[in-house]
N, C-alpha and C positions, 0 to 999 in steps of 0.2 A: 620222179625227179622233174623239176619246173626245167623250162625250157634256157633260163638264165643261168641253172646249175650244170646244166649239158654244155654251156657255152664255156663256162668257169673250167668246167674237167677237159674238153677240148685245147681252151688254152694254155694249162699245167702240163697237160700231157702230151702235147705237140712233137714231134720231130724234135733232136738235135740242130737238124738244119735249118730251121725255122726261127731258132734260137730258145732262149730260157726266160721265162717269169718267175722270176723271185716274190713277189710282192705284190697282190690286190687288193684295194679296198673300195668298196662303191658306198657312197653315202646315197640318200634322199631326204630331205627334209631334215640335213643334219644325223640322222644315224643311219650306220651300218648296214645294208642291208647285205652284203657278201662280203666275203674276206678271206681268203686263201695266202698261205704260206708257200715258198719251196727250199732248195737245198742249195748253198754258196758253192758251188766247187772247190777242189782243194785247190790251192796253187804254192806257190817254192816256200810261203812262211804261214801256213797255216794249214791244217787238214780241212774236209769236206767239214758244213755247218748246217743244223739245219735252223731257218730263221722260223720267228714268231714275232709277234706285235713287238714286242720292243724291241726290234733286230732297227738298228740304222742301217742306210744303205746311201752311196751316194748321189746325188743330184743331177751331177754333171751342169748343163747348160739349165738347168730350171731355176739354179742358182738367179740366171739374170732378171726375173721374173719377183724373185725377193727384191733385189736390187731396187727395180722398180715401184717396189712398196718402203723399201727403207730411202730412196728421194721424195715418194710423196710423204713419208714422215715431216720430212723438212719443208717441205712446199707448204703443208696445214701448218707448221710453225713458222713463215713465212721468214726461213731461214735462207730460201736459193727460190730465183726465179727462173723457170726452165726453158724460157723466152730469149736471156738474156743466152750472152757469149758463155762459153764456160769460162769457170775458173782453170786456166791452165797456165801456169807461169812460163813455161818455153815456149808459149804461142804467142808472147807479147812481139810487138812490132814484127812477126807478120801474117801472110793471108792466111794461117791457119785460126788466128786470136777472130773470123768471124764464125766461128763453130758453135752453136747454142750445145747446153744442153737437151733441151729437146731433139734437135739432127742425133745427135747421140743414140738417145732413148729411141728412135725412128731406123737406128742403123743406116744413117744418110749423113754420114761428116763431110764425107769426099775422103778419108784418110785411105790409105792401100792397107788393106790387109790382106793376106789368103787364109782364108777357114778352112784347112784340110787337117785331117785326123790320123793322115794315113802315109802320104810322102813327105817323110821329114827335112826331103832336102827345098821343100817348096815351099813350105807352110809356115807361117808367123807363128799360126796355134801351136803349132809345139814345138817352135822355139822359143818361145814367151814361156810357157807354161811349164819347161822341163828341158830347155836349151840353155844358152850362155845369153839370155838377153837382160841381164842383170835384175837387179834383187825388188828392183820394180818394174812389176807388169804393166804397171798404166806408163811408166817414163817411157818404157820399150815400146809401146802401144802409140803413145805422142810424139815419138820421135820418126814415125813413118813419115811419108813424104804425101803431098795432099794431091791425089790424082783427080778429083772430080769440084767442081764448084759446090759448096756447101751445099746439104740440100736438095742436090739435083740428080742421084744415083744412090738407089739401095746398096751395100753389100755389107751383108749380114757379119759381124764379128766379135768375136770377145775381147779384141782388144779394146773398144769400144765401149764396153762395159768395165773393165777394170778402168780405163779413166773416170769414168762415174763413179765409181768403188771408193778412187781417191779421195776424187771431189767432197764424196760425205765423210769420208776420212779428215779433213780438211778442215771442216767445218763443226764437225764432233771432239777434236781434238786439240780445237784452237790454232790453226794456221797450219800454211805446208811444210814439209818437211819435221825435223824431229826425231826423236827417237821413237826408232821402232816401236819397244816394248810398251813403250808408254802410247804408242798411234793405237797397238793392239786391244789392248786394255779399252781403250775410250770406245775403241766401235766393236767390242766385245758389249760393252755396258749398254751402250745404244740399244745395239740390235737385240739386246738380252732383254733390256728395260722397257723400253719402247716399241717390240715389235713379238719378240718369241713369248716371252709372258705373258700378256694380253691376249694373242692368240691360242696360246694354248698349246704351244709348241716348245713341250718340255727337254725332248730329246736332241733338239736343234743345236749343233756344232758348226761355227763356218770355222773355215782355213784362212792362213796369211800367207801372204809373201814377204821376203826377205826386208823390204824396208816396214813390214806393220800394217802392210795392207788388206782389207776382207778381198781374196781374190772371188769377188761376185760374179763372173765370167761362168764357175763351173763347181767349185766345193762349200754345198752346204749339205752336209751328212744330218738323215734324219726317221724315223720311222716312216711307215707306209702313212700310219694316220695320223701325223704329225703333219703330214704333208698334204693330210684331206683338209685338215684345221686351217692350212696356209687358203686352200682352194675354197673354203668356206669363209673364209674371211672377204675375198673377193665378192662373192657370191651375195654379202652381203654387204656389198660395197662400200668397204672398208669398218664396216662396226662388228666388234667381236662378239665371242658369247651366241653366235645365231644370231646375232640380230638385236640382242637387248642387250647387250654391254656398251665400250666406250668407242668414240667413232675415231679412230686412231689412223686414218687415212680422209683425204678432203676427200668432200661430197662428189660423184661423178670419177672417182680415181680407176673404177674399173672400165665405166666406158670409156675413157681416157688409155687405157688399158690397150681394150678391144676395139677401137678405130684402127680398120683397115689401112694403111701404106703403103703394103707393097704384095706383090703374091710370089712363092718362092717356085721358079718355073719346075725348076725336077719333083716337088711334093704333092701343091699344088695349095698348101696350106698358105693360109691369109696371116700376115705378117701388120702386128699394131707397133705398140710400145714397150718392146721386149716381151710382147705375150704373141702366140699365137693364134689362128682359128680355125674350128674346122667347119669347110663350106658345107657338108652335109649335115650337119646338125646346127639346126638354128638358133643364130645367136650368141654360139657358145663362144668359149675363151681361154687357149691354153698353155700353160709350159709344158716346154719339150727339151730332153735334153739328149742325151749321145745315147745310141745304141738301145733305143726304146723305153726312156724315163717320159711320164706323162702324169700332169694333173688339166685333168680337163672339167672344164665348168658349164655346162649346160643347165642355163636358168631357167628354161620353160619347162623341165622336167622335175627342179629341185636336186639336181645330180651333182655329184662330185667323184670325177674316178681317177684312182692314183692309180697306175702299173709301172712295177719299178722292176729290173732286169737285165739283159743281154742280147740283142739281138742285130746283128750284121745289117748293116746298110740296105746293102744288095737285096733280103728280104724284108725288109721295112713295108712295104706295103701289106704283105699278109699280116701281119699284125694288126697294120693300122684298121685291116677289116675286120679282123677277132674286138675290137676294140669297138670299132660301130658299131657290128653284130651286138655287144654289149649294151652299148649305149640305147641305140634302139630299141632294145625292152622295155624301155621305158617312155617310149613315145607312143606306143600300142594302147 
């Protein structure tokens, strides 16, 4: 057994308390080189499952990371300048209307948000996402109150990313507001037309909210290697196919991506434009979503590794060293 297959059985077969991997797949040079399966748990509406390559699973926060590819959609069709203010119509006439898009994509609006997952009586995220904050998350999300001068304080949010969600809502659908079903439909085609079929991202499902919106923040349900396709896509900065297809992202949209912002003090991970980094593997660039979802892109290696799962907070870091460990095989 290679030393990367003892890593792989290490990580399936870890503790309970270390939490669960569902879902591996490591690319190099575009294919496969490992790929491991595990078992869903059962919960109150379905029994135990066990997955395989076409099992979906969901994204959580990696979601904002597509987002980030479906605006530079729009940027190469020089449909939104991410310079300029956003389009937000309840920001007109005041200090909120100086908010670019990009502070957005930087997660530096100045808006108040709280990112917690876990006390509901604190947290924005889940009352936006599953509370009474009405049937749009980006209005809920624009309607906070602006604690910080634009610009000038990181805090990382999803509310944040569902105003961008709209925004290309917005602009996909021919102007704001509208009916839902018809908003749905238009950034169903989009994201379908322009971004999951090019890529090669057959299995790719996102969610809405209540007014038609793609909630980009956190649900885009999709295979393990659906989700390598999205990370190869970066990898080759933005042209599909590996490299010889069509460039369906402007030129530079991954380093655009991967410029550093901010560092998130508890992880320790380098914070860009809705992608992450990890300081110990160089150069790389990644999404990360709740409870150990990760497509991580390491271009000096030709790497691409998705692990999609379960895993508690609290041990978040043992992972994230089963995941080096990983990666580092291929820096040897």
């Amino acid at each position: 057994m290679s030393e990367l297959e003892k890593l792989v059985d290490e990580l399936f077969s870890r503790p309970d308390t270390e939490g669960q991997s569902l879902a591996l797949v490591i690319q190099q040079g575009g294919s496969i080189v490992t790929e491991r399966y595990g078992t869903q748990p059962a919960n109150d509406f379905q029994p135990a499952v066990e997955l395989d390559a076409e099992s979906t699973l969901i994204s959580w926060s990696m979601a904002k990371s597509i987002t980030h590819a479906a605006i530079g959609i729009l940027v190469a069709d020089g449909s939104i300048d991410i310079d300029a203010p956003a389009s937000v119509l309840e920001w007109k006439g005041t200090p909120k209307e100086a908010i670019t898009t990009l502070q957005l994509l930087e997660m530096r609006s100045g808006l108040h948000f709280v990112e917690d997952y876990v006390d509901g009586t604190a947290s924005n995220c889940i009352q936006m996402l599953f509370g009474d904050g009405g049937p749009s998350h980006a209005a809920y999300a624009a309607s906070q109150p602006l604690d910080h001068e634009p610009g000038s304080v990181w805090n990382y949010s999803s509310g944040t990313t569902n105003i961008i969600s709209r925004i290309i809502g917005d602009i996909v659908s021919g102007g704001p507001g509208g009916d839902p079903g018809d908003r749905e439909t238009a950034m169903r085609s989009f994201l379908s037309e322009r971004l999951f079929t090019p890529t090669g991202m057959a299995t790719a499902e996102p969610k809405f909210d209540g007014a038609g919106d793609f909630v980009g923040s956190s649900y885009l349900y999709a295979s393990a290697r659906d989700f390598a396709q999205f990370g190869e896509l970066y990898r080759h900065d933005g042209v599909t196919d590996l490299g010889n297809g069509a460039q369906i992202l402007p030129v530079g949209w991954a380093a655009h991506a991967s410029l550093q912002v901010a560092t998130d003090e508890e992880s320790g991970f380098g914070y860009g434009r809705h992608w992450w980094s990890w300081p110990e593997i160089p150069r790389s660039y990644s999404c990360h979503g709740y409870e150990g979802q990760f497509i991580v892109v390491a271009p000096e290696t030709e790497v691409v590794l998705v692990h999609l799962g379960k895993t508690d907070v609290a041990v978040a870091s043992a992972l994230r060293a089963r995941l080096g460990g990983l990666l580092q095989q291929f820096a040897q």
